[in-house]
N, CA, C and O of each residue as an XYZ file, in Angstrom:
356
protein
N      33.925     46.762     39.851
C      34.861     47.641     39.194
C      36.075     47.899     40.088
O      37.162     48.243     39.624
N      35.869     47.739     41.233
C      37.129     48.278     42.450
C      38.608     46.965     42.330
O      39.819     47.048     42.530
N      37.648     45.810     41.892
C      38.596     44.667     41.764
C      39.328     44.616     40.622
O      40.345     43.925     40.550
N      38.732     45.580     39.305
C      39.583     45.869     38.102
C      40.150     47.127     37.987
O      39.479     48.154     37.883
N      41.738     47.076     38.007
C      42.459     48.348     37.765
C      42.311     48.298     36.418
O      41.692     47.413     35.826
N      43.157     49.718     35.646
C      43.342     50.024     34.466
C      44.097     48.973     33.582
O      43.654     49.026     32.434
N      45.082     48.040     33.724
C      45.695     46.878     33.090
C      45.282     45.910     33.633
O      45.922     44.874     33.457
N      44.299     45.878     34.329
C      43.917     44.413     35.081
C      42.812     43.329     33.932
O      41.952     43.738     33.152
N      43.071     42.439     34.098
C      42.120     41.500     33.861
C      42.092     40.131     34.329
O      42.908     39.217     34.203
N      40.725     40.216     35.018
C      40.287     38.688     36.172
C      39.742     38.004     35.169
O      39.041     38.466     34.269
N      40.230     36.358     35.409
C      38.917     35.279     35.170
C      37.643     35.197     36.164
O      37.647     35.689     37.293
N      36.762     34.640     35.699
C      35.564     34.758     36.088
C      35.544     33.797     37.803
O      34.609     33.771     38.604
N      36.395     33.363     37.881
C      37.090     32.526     39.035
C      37.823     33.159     40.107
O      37.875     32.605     41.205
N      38.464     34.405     39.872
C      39.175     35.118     40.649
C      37.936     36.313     40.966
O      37.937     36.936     42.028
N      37.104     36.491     40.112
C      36.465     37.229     40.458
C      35.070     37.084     41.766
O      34.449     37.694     42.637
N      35.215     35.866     41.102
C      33.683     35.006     41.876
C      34.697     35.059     43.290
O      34.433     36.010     44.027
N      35.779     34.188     43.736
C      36.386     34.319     45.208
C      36.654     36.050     45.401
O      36.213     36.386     46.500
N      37.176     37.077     44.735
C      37.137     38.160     45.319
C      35.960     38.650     46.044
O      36.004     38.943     47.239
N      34.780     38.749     45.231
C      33.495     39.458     45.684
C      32.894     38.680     46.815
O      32.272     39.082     47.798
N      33.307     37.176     46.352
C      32.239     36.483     47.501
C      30.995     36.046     47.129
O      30.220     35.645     47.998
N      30.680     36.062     45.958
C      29.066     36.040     45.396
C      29.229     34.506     44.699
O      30.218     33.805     44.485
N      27.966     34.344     44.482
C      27.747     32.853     43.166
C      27.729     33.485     41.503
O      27.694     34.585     40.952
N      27.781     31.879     41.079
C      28.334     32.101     39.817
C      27.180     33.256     38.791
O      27.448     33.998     37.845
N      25.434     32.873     39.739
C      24.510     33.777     38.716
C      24.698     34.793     38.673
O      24.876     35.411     37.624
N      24.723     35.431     40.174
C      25.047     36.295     40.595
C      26.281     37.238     39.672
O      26.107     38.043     38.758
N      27.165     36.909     40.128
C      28.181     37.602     39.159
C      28.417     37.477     37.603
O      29.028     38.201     36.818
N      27.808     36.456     37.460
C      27.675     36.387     35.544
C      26.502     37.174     34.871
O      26.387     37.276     33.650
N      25.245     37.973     36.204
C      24.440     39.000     35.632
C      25.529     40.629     36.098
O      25.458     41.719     35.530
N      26.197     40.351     36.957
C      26.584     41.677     37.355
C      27.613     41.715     36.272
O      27.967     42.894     36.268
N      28.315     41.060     35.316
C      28.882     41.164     34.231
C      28.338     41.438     32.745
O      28.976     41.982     31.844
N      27.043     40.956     32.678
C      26.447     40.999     31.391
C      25.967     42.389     32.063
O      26.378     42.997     31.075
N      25.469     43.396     32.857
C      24.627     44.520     32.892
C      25.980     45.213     32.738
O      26.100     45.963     31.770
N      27.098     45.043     33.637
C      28.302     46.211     33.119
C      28.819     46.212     31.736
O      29.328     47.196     31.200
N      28.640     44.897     31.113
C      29.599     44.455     29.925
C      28.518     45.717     28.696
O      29.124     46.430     27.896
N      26.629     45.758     28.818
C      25.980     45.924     28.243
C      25.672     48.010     28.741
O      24.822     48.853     28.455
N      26.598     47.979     29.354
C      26.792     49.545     30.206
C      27.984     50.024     29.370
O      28.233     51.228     29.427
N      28.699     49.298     28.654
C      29.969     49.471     28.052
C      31.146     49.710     28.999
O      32.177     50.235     28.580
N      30.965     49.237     30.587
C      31.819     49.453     32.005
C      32.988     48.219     31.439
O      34.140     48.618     31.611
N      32.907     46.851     30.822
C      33.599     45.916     31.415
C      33.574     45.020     29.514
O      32.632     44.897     28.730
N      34.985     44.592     29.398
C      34.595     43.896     27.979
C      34.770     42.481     28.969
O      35.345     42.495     30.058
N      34.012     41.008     28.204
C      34.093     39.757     28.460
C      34.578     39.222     27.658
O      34.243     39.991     26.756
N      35.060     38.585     27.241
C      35.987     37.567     26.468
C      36.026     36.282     26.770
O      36.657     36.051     27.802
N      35.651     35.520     26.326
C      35.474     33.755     26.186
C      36.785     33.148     25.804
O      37.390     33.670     24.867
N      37.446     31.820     26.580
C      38.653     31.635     26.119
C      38.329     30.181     26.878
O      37.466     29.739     27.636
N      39.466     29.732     26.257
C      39.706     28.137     27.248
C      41.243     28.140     27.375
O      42.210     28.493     26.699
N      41.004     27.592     28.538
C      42.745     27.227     29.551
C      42.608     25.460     29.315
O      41.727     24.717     29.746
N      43.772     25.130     28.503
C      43.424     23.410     28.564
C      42.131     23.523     27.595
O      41.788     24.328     26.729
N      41.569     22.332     28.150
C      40.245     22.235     27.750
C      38.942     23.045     28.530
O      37.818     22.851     28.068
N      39.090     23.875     29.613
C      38.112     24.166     30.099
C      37.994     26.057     29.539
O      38.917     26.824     29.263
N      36.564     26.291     29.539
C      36.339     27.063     28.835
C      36.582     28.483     30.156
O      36.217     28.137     31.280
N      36.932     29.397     30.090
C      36.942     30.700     30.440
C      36.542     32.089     30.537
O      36.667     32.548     29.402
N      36.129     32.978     31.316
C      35.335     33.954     30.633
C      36.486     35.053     31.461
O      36.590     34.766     32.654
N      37.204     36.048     31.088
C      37.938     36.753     31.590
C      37.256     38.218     31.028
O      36.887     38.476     29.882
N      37.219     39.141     32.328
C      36.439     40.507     32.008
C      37.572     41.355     32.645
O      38.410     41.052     33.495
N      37.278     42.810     31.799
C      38.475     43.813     31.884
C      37.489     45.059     31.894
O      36.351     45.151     31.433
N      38.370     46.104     32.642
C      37.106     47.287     32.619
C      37.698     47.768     31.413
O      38.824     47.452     31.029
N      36.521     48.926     30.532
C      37.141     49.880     29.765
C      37.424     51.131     30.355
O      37.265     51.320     31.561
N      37.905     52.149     29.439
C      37.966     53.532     30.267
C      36.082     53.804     30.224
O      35.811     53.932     31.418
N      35.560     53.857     29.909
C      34.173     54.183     29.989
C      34.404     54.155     31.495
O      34.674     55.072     32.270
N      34.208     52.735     31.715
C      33.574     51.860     33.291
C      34.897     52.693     34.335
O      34.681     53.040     35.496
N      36.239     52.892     33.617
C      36.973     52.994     34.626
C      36.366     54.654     35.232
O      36.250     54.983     36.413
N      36.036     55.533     33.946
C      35.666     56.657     34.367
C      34.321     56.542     35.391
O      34.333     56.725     36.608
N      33.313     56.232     34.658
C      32.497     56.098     35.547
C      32.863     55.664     37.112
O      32.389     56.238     38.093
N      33.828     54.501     37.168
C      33.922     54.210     38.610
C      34.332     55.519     39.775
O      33.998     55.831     40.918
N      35.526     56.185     38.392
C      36.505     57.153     39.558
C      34.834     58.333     39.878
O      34.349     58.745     40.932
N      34.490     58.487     38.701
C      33.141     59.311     39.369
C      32.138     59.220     40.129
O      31.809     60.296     40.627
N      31.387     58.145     40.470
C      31.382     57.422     41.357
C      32.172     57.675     43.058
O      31.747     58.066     44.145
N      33.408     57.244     42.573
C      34.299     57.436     44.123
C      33.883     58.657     44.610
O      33.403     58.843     45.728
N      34.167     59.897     43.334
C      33.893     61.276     43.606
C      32.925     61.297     44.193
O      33.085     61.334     45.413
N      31.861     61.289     43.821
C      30.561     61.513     44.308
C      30.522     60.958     45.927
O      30.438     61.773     46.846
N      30.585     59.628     46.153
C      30.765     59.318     47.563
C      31.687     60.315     48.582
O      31.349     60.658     49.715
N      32.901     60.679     47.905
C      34.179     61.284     48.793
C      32.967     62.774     49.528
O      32.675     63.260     50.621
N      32.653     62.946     48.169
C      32.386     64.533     48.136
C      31.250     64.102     49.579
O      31.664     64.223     50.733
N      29.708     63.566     49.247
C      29.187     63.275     50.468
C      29.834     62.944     51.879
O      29.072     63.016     52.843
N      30.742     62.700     52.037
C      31.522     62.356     52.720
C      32.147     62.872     53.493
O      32.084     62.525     54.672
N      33.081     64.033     53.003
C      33.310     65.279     53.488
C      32.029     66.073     53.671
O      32.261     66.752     54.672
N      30.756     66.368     53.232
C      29.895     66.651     53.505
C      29.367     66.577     54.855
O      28.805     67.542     55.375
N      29.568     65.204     55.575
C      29.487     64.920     56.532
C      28.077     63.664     56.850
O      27.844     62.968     57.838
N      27.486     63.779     55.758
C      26.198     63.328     55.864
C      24.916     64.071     56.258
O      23.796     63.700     55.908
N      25.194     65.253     57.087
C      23.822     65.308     57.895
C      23.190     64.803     58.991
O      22.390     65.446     59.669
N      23.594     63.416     59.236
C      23.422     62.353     60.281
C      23.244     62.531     61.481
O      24.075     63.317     61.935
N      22.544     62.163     62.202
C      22.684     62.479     63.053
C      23.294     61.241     64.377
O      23.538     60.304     63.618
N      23.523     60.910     65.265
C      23.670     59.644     66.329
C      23.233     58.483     65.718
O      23.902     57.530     65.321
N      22.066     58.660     65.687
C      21.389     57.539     65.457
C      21.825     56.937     63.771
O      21.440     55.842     63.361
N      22.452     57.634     63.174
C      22.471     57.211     61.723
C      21.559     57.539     60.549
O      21.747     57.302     59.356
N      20.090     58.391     61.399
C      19.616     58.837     59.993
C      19.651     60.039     59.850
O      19.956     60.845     60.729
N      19.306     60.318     58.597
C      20.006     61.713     58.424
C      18.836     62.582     58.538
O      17.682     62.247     58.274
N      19.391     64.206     59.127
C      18.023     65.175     59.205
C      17.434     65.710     58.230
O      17.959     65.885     57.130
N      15.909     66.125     58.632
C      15.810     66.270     57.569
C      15.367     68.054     57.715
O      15.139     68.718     56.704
């Protein structure tokens, strides 16, 4: 979701080199957001080769910014943590 702004939309090609992942890989992390109502997919062909270009909706976009929230807020929180990295309890 961080790689799709509000007017953005990636092919499934720009997306696969952004994240860094393989093609299964990111063609399930698309069908679980697409089926979350986070991300629409769309099937197309460039030339002759076929295309799959995904766009967030506001659903997914909300969810993401809430999300951010939630992290920021822990964050400023401080964690709890201690040196070592785990947190007290």
């Amino acid at each position: 979701m961080a790689s799709l702004g509000e007017e953005i939309e990636l092919d499934f090609a720009a997306l696969r080199e952004i994240l860094q992942c393989g093609d299964s890989a990111l063609s399930k992390a698309i069908s679980h957001l697409e089926t979350a109502g986070y991300v629409i997919a769309r099937k197309d062909r460039l030339g002759s080769r076929p295309r799959t270009w995904v766009r967030p909706t506001r659903v997914g976009l909300d969810a993401f910014d809430g999300h951010l929230q939630a992290l920021r807020e822990i964050v400023s929180l401080g964690g709890g943590a201690t040196r070592g990295g785990t947190p007290e309890l």
